[in-house]
C-alpha positions as a Markdown table, in Angstrom:
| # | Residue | x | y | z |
|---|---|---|---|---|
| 1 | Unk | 100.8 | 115.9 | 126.4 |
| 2 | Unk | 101.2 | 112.5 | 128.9 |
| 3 | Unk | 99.2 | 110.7 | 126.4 |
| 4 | Unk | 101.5 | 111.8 | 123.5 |
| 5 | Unk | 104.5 | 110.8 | 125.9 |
| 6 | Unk | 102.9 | 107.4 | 126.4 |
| 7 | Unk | 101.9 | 106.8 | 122.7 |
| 8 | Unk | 105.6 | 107.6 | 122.0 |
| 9 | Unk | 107.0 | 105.5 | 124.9 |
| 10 | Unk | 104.6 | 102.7 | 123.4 |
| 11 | Unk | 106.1 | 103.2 | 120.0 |
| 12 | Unk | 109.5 | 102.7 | 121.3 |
| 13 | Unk | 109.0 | 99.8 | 123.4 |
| 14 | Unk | 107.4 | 98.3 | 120.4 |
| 15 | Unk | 110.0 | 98.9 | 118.4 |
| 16 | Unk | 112.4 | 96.7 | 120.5 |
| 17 | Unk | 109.8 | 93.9 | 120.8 |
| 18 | Unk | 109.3 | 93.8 | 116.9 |
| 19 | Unk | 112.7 | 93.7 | 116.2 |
| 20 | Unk | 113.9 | 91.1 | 118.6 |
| 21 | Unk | 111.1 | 88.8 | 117.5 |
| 22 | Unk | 111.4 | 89.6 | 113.7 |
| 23 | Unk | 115.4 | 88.9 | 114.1 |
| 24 | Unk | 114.5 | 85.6 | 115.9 |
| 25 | Unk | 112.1 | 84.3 | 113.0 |
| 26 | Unk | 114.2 | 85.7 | 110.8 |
| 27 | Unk | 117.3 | 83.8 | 112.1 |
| 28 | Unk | 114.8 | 80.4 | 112.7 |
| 29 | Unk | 113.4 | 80.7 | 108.9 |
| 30 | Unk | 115.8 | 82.6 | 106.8 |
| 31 | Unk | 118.8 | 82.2 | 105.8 |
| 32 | Unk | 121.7 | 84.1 | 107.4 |
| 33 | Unk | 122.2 | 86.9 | 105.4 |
| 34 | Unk | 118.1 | 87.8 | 105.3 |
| 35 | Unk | 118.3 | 87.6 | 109.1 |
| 36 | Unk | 121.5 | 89.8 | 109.5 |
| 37 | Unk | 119.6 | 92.0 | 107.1 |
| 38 | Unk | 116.4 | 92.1 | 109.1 |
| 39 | Unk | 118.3 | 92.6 | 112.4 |
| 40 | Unk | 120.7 | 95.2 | 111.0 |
| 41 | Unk | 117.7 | 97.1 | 109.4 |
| 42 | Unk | 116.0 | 96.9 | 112.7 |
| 43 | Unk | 118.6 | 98.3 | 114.5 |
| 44 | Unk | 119.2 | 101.1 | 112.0 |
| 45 | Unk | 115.7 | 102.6 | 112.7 |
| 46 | Unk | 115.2 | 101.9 | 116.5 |
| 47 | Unk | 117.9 | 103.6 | 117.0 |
| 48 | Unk | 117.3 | 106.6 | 114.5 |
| 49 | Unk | 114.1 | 106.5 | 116.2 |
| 50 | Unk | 115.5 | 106.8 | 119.4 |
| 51 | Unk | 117.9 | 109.6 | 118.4 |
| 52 | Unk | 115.3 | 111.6 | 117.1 |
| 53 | Unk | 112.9 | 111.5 | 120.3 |
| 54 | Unk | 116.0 | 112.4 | 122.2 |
| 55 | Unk | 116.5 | 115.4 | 120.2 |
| 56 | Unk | 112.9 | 116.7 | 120.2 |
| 57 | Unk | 112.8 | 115.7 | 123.9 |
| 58 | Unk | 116.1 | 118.3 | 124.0 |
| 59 | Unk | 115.7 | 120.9 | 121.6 |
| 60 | Unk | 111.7 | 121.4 | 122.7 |
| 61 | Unk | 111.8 | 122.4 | 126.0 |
| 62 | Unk | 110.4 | 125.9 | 126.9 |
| 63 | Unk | 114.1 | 127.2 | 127.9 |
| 64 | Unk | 115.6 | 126.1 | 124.9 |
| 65 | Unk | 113.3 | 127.9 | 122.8 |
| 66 | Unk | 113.5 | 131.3 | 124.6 |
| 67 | Unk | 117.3 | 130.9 | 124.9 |
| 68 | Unk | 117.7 | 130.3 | 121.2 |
| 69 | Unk | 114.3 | 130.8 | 119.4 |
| 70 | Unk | 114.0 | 129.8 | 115.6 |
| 71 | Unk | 117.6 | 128.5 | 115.5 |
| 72 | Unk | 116.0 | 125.5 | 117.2 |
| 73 | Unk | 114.4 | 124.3 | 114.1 |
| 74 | Unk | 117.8 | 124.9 | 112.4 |
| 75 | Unk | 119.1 | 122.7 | 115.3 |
| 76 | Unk | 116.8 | 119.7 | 114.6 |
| 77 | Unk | 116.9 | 120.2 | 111.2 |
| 78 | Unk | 121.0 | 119.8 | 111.0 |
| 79 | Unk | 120.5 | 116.8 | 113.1 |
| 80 | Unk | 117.8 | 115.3 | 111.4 |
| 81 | Unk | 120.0 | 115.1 | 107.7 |
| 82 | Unk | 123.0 | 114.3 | 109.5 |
| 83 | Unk | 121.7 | 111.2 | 110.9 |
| 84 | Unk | 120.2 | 110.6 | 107.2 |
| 85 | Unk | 122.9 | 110.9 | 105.7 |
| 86 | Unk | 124.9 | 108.4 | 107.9 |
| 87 | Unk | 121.6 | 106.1 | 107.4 |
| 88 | Unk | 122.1 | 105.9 | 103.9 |
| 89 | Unk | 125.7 | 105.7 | 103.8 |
| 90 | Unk | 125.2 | 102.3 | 106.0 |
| 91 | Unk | 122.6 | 101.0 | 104.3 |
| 92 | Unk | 124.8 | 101.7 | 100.9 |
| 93 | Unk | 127.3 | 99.9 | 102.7 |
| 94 | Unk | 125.1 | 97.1 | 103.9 |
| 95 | Unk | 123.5 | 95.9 | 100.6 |
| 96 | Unk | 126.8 | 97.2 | 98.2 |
| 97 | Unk | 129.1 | 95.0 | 100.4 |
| 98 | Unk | 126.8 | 92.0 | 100.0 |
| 99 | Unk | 126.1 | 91.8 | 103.8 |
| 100 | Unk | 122.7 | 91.4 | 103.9 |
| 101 | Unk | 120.0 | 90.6 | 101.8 |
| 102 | Unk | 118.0 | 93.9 | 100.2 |
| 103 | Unk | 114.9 | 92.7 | 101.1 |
| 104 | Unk | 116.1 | 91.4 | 104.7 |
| 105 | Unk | 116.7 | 94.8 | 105.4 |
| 106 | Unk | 113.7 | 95.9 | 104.1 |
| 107 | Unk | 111.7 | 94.4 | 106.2 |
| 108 | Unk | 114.1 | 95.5 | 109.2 |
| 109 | Unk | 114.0 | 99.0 | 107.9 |
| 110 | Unk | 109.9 | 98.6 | 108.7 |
| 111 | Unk | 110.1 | 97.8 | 112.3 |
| 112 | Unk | 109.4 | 101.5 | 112.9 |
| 113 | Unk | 106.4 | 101.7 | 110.4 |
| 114 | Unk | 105.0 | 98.4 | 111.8 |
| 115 | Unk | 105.5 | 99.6 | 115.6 |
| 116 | Unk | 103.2 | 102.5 | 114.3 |
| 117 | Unk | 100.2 | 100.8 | 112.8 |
| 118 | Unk | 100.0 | 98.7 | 116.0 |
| 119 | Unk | 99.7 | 102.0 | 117.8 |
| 120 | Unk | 97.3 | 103.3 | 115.4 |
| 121 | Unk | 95.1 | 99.9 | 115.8 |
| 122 | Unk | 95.4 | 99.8 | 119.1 |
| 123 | Unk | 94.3 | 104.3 | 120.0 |
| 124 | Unk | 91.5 | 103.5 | 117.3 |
| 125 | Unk | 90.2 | 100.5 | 118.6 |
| 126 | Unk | 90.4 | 102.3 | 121.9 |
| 127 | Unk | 88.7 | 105.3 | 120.4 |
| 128 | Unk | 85.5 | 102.9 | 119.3 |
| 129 | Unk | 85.4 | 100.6 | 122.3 |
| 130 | Unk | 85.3 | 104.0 | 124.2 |
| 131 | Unk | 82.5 | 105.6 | 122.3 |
| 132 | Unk | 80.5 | 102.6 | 122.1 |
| 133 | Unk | 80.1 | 102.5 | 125.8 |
């Protein structure tokens, strides 16, 4: 379980450090509203992300589940599509208003996806460097 805490703690630092250096280039190379759109993307899913961890963190605790058994589930699962729906009601917002660029946010909406792979790359490369010794 501490090494699925630390993969997860790595996952959201990484999050952070991909946004903040995606919304940099972005702002360096792009023009403003592809950066706003990357940054705003960015921020959509970090913090979704951060939500959600907070949530399981909560609702999966051996109390809570003896307390209230399977309405946990229920629990997380009215969170979950509440927090969608708001999601997709700001990113309908975003691109319907013209405040950022579709494909700007796009690519911020990947920050989670991309924090991720690196994860993967990194446990697998760990996985074969430790097997090889």
């Amino acid at each position: 379980m501490a090494d699925l805490q630390k993969l997860i703690d790595f996952v959201t630092k990484t999050n952070w450090l991909i946004l903040f250096f995606g919304g940099i280039i972005g702002l360096v190379l792009t023009p403003m509203k592809f950066a706003l759109g990357i940054i705003l993307g960015g921020l959509i899913v970090a913090i979704n992300f951060h939500l959600l961890k907070r949530t399981l963190k909560t609702m999966i605790q051996p109390e809570v589940v003896l307390e209230r058994g399977r309405s946990v589930v229920g629990n997380v699962l009215v969170k979950y599509y509440i927090r969608f729906a708001v999601t997709a009601g700001i990113i309908c917002l975003l691109i319907s208003k013209h405040i950022v660029h579709p494909v700007g946010l796009l690519a911020g909406l990947s920050v989670v996806v991309a924090s991720i792979f690196v994860a993967t790359a990194l446990e697998i490369s760990r996985l074969l460097f430790k097997e090889a010794v």
